[in-house]
C-alpha positions as a LaTeX table, in Angstrom:
\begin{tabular}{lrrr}
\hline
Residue & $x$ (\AA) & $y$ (\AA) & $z$ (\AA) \\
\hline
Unk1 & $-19.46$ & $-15.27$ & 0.49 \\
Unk2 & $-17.49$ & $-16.73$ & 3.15 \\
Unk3 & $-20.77$ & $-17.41$ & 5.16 \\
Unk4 & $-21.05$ & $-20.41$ & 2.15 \\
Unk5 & $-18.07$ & $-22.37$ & 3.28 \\
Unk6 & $-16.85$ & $-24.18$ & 6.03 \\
Unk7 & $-15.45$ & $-22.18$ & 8.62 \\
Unk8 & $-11.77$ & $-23.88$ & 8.40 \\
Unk9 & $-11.40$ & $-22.38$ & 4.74 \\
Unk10 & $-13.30$ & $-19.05$ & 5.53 \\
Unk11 & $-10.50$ & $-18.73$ & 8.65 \\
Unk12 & $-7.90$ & $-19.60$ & 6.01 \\
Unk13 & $-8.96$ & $-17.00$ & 3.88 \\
Unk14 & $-9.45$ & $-14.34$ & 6.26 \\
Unk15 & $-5.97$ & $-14.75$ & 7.84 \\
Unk16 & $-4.29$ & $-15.03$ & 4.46 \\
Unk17 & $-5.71$ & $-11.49$ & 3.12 \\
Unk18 & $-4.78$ & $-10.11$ & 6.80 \\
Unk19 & $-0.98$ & $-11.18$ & 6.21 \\
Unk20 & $-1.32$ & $-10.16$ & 2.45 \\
Unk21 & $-2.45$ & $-6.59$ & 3.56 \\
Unk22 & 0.01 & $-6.66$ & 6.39 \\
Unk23 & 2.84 & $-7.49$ & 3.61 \\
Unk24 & 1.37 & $-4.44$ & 1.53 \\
Unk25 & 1.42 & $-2.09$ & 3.72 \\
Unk26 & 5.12 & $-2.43$ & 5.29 \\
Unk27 & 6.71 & $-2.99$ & 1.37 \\
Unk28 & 4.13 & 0.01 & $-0.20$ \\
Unk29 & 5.03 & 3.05 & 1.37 \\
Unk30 & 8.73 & 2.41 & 0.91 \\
Unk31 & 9.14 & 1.08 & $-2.15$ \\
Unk32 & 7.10 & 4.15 & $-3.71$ \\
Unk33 & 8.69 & 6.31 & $-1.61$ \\
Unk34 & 12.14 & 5.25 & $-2.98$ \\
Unk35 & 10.87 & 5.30 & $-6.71$ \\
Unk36 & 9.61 & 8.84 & $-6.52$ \\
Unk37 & 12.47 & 9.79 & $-4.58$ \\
Unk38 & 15.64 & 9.24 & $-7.07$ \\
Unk39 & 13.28 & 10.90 & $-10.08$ \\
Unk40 & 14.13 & 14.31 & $-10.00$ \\
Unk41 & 11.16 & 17.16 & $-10.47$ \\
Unk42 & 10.96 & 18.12 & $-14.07$ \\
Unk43 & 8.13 & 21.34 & $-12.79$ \\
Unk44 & 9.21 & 23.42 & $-9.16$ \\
Unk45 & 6.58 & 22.37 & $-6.96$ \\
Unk46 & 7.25 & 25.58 & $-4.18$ \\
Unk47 & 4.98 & 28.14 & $-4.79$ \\
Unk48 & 6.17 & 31.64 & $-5.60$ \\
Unk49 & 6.93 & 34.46 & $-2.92$ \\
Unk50 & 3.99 & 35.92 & $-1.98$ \\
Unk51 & 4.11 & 40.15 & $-2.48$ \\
\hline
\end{tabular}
């Protein structure tokens, strides 16, 4: 698809989705992290003692 236009847009393009991803990927994993963090378990994930 970006073969079809010119190359200044497909360049435009391509470095705007690289900074987009780069943006996801540094706000993501926090963000979520933080969320699931301050909910506290409602099921014990740890497994029980083994005999």
């Amino acid at each position: 698809m970006l073969l079809l236009l010119n190359i200044k847009y497909a360049i435009y393009i391509a470095v705007s989705l690289m900074i987009l991803g780069i943006g996801f990927g540094f706000f993501s994993a926090p963000n979520t992290n933080s969320v699931m963090g301050s909910v506290t378990p409602l099921i014990s994930t740890e497994l029980p003692p083994a005999f």
